[in-house]
N, C-alpha and C positions, 0 to 999 in steps of 0.2 A: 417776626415781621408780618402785618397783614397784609393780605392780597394785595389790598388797593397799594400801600407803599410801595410794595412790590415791583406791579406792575410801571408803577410812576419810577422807582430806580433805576429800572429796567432801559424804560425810555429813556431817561436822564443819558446811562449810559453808552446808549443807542445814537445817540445825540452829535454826544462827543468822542464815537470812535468815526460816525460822521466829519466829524470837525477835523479828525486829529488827521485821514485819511485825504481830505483836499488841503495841510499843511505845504507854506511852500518849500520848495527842492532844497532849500540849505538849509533847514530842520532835516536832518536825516531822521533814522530809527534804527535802531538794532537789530539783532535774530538772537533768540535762544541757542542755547550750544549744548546746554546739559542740566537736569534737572534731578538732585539728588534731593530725598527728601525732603526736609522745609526749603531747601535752597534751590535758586534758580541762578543759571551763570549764561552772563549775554553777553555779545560782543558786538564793536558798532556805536558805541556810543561813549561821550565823555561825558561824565554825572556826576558831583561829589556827592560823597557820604550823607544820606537823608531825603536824597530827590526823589521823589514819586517821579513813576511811570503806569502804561496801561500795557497790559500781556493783552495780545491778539488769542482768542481762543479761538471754538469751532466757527464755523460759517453762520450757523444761527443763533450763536451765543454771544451778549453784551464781555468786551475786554472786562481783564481784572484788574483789580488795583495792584499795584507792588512798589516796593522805596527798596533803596539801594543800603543794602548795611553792611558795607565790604569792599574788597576791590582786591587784585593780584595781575600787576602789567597792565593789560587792554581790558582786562576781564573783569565787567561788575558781577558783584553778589548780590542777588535780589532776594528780598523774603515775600511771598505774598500777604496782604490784607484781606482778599476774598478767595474763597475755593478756586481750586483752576481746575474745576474737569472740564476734559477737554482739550487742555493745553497739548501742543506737538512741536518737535524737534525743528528749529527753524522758526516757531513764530517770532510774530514783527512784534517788538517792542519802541512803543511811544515814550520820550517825554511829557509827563503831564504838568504845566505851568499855569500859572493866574501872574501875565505879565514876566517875570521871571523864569526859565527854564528849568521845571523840575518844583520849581517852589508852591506847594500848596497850600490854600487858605482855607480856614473852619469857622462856621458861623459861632458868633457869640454876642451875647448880649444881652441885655433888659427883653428881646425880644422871644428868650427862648424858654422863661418861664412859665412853666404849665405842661411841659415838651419833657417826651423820653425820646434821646435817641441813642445812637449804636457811637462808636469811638470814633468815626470818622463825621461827625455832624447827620448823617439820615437818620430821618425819624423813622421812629417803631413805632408809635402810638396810631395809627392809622387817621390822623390829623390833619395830613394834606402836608403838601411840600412845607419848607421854612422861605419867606418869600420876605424881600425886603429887611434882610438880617443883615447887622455888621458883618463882616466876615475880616479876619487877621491869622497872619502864621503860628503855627502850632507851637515854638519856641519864641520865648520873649526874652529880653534883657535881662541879665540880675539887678536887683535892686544896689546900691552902696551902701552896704550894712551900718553906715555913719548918717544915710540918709532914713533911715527906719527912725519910724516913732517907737519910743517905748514901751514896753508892757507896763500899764498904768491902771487899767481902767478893769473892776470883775467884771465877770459876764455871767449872768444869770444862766445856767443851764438846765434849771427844773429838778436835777434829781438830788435830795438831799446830802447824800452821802460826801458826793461832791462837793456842792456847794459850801457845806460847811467845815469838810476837814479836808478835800482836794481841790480847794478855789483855782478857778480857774478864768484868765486874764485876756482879754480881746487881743485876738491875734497871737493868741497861743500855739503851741503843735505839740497835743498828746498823742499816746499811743493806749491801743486797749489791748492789753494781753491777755491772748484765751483760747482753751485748747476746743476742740469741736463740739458742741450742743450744751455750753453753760449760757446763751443766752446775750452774747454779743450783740447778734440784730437787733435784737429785742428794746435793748438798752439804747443803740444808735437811733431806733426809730421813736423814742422818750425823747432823745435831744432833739430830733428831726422838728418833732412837733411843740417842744416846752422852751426850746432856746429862745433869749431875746436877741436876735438876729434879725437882720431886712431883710434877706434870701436865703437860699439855701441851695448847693450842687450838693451833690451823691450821686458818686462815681462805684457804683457795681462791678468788681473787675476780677473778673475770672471765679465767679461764685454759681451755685447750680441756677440753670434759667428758670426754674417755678421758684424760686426767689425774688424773680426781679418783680413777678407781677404781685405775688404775697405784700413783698415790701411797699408798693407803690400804694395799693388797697387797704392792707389791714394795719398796718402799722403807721406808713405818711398819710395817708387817709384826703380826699378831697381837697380839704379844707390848707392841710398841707403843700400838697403839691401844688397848689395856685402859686405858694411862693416860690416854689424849687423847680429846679434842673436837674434830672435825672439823665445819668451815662451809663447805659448797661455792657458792659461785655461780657457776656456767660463761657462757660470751660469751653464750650465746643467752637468758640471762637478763633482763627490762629491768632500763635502768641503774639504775632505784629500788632494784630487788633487791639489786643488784651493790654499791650503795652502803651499804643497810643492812649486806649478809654482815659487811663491813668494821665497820662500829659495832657490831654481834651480837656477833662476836667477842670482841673488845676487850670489849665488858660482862662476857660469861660469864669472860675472867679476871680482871676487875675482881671479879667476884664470890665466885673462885675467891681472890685476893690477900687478899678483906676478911674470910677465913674465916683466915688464917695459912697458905695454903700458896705456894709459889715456883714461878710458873708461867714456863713456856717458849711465850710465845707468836709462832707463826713463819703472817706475813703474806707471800703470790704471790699480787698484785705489790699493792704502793703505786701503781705507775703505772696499774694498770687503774680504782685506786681514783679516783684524781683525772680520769682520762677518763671513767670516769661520771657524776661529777657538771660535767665538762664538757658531755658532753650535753645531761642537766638543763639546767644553765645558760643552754645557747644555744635549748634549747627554750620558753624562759618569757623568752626575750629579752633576756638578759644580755649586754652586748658584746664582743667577745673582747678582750683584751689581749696577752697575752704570745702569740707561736706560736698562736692561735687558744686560749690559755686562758682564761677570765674571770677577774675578781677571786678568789670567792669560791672558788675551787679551792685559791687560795693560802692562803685562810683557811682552809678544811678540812682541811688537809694537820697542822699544829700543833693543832688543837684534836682531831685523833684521836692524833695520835702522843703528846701529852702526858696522853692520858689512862694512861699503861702508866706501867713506872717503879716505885720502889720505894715501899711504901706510908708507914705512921704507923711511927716508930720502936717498934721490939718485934714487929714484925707482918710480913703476907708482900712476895711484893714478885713484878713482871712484866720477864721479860726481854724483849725483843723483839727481831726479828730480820726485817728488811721491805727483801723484795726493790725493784730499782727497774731498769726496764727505758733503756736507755739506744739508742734509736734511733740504730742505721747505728754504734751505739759510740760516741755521741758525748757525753763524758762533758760539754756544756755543755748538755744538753737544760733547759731549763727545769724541767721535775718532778723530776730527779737533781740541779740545783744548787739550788734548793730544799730538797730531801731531807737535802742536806749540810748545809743550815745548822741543821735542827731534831735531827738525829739526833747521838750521840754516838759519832760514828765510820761508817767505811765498808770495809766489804770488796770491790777490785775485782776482777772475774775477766776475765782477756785473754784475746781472742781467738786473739791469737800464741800466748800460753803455750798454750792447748788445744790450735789446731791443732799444735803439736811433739808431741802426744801425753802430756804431762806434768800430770796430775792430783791436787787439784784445781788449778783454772788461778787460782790466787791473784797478783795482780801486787804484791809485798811492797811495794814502791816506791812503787806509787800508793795503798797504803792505810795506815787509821789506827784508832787504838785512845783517843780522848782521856781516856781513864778510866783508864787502862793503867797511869800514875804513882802515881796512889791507890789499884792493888789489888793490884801487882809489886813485889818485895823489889828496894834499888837493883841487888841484884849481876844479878839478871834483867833490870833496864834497861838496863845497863851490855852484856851477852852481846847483849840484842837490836839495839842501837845498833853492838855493833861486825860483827854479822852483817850487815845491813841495810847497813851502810858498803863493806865485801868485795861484796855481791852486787852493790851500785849501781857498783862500781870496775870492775867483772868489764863489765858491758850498756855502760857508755858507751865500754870499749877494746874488744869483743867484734871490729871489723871491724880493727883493726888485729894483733889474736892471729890474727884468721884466716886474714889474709895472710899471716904468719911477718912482721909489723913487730914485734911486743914486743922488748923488750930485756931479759932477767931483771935485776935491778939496779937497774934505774933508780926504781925506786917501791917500798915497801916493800907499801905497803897494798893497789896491783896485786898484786905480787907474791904475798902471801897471797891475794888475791881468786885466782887460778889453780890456786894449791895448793889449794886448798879449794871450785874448782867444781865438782868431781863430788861431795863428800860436801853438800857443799850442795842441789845438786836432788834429791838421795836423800833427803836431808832433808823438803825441803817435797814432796816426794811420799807419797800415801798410799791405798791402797785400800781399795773403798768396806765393805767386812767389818770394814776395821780400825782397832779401836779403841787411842786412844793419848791417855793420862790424863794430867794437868796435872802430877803429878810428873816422869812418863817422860818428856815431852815438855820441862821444865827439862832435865834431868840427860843427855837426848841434845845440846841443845845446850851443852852448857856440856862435854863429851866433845869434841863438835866442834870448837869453840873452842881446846879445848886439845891437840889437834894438833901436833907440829910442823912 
């Protein structure tokens, strides 16, 4: 965060422990009672589950934010949103309300593109306050799954690979599976920039912080960010924060969807998201179940992903695209086979195929498009199924071609898988400047194909 934001939060806060302090007498406050690591336990107040509050900290220091994620008798469980140094035994604990008690409002809107800011709506970009913003609750309705439009319409997303053997359908929710340094960003910031999308959020959540400014510069680039919403939450954030960035997000294009426009909303990483509210969890004494996850991780996993998606028919609608990190590569990690069962597909990027050098490291074979029937003409089905066939014929003889054992003859469909392995990895290769549109990317493969 720059000075100047800083400074301006600072006051903002200043403001409103002003405010909060000449409330009148039947608004109580609470006192802290005990503060065990992430957790804070106060008493003095009745708050349900999700209410913000402000922690009184030192004498010269602005309150912290905190929301209630727990309770035992009289006694709330509070996790903080910002550092509490400084915090002492007995501080006063506020409700913080906008009209309702406890219920907080986040800026969203048309008004926030071109804007980076933190998981709680303040900006980072040293841009000056957000001033004259919608603001609405961080939790919206679910849609009536009978009221959703269908997945009908492709959506052009620039990178061949995709487009032409993992179509991909407005108001989709893929996942990109990928173990650490094959090139995930890389690929997100191709769609950031090539998708045909009105807007774009990119929600950064719990990723290293000289990331967020890389991402914002070298990869979304100027020209990008005019149309997007960037939400940063870096690792050194608490997991409160980390966890909100992720619901932030998702609102602001929920909000952006309920105005009629088609957002591109691209979430790194889902898995940081579900380890923070692993944290939570285990800090308010949840038990672990899976790999050291709790229940409720598993619940949260689907009640954020399903908020995206395509809206009321007539109306806009949210792509998504939500990385998932796959530890040691192991595509059985709990939070990726999870992911697979709520997402409408998955893109997975090998580590083999990166380390050859061949970009992006898409593994055709282990990924899927389940939308891909309802948004591709058959004859495109048809060219991707018999590509996909060639390439699979090509990897399972690959060690017997290398020896000099093939026998030309013997298989027909080998045979073509041979003839057609160099123009095939030229194919699924593509550099990161270059863009390749849902037509071009047909009518190269269907060139392909026709070959003799």
């Amino acid at each position: 965060m720059s000075p100047s934001s800083s400074q301006q939060w600072r006051s903002a806060l200043g403001a409103i422990r002003e405010r909060v302090e000449s409330l009148e007498p039947q608004r109580s406050n609470g006192r802290l009672v005990r503060a065990t690591g992430l957790v804070l336990e106060a008493v003095g107040l009745r708050l349900p589950v999700g209410a913000s509050c402000l922690v009184e900290l030192g004498a010269n220091l602005p309150p912290a934010e905190a929301e209630v994620v727990g309770f035992a008798d009289q006694t709330l469980y509070l996790m903080p949103i910002d550092p509490l140094s400084g915090v002492a035994p007995g501080a006063r604990v506020f409700p913080l309300g906008h009209g309702n008690v406890g219920e907080r409002r986040y800026p969203v809107g048309e008004a926030l593109l071109g804007r980076v800011v933190d998981g709680v709506g303040r900006p980072l970009d040293g841009l000056g306050p957000l001033e004259d913003v919608e603001h609405a609750p961080l939790e919206s309705r679910p849609l009536n799954p009978l009221e959703r439009a269908p997945i009908d319409t492709p959506l052009d997303v620039g990178i061949r690979a995709i487009n032409a053997l993992l179509s991909v359908g407005r108001g989709q929710r893929m996942g990109l599976f990928a173990g650490s340094g094959v090139g995930k960003s890389v690929l997100l910031g191709m769609m950031a920039r090539f998708t045909d999308a009105d807007v774009i959020v990119v929600g950064l959540i719990g990723e290293r912080g000289r990331e967020v400014q890389e991402f914002i510069e070298n990869i979304l680039g100027e020209q990008g960010l005019k149309r997007a919403v960037v939400v940063a939450t870096p690792a050194d954030m608490t997991p409160l924060h980390r966890l909100k960035g992720a619901s932030y997000a998702t609102r602001i294009a929920e909000s952006l969807r309920d105005k009629g426009q088609n957002v591109l909303l691209i979430m790194d990483s889902l898995t940081r998201y579900a380890m923070a509210q692993r944290e939570i969890a285990l800090a308010i004494g949840e038990p672990p179940a899976t790999k050291g996850y709790p229940p409720s991780v598993f619940a949260k996993l689907p009640a954020l992903v399903e908020r995206t998606g395509n809206g009321r028919r007539g109306g806009g609608s949210i792509t998504a695209f939500y990385t998932v990190l796959t530890e040691g590569d192991d595509q059985q990690d709990p939070i990726a086979d999870s992911a697979r069962a709520i997402l409408d597909g998955h893109i997975v990027l090998s580590r083999r195929i990166a380390e050859s050098g061949h970009y992006p490291a898409i593994d055709i074979e282990a990924s899927i498009s389940r939308a891909m029937s309802a948004v591709a003409p058959e004859r495109q089905l048809t060219r991707a199924r018999r590509f996909k066939q060639f390439y699979s014929s090509y990897q399972r003889n690959q060690d017997l071609i290398a020896i000099g054992a093939y026998q030309p003859g013997n298989d027909k469909v080998l045979d073509a898988a041979v003839r057609l392995h160099e123009p095939m990895g030229r194919f699924l290769q593509q550099g990161t400047t270059q863009h390749a549109s849902l037509a071009d990317s047909t009518n190269m493969l269907e060139q392909l194909l026709a070959q003799p």
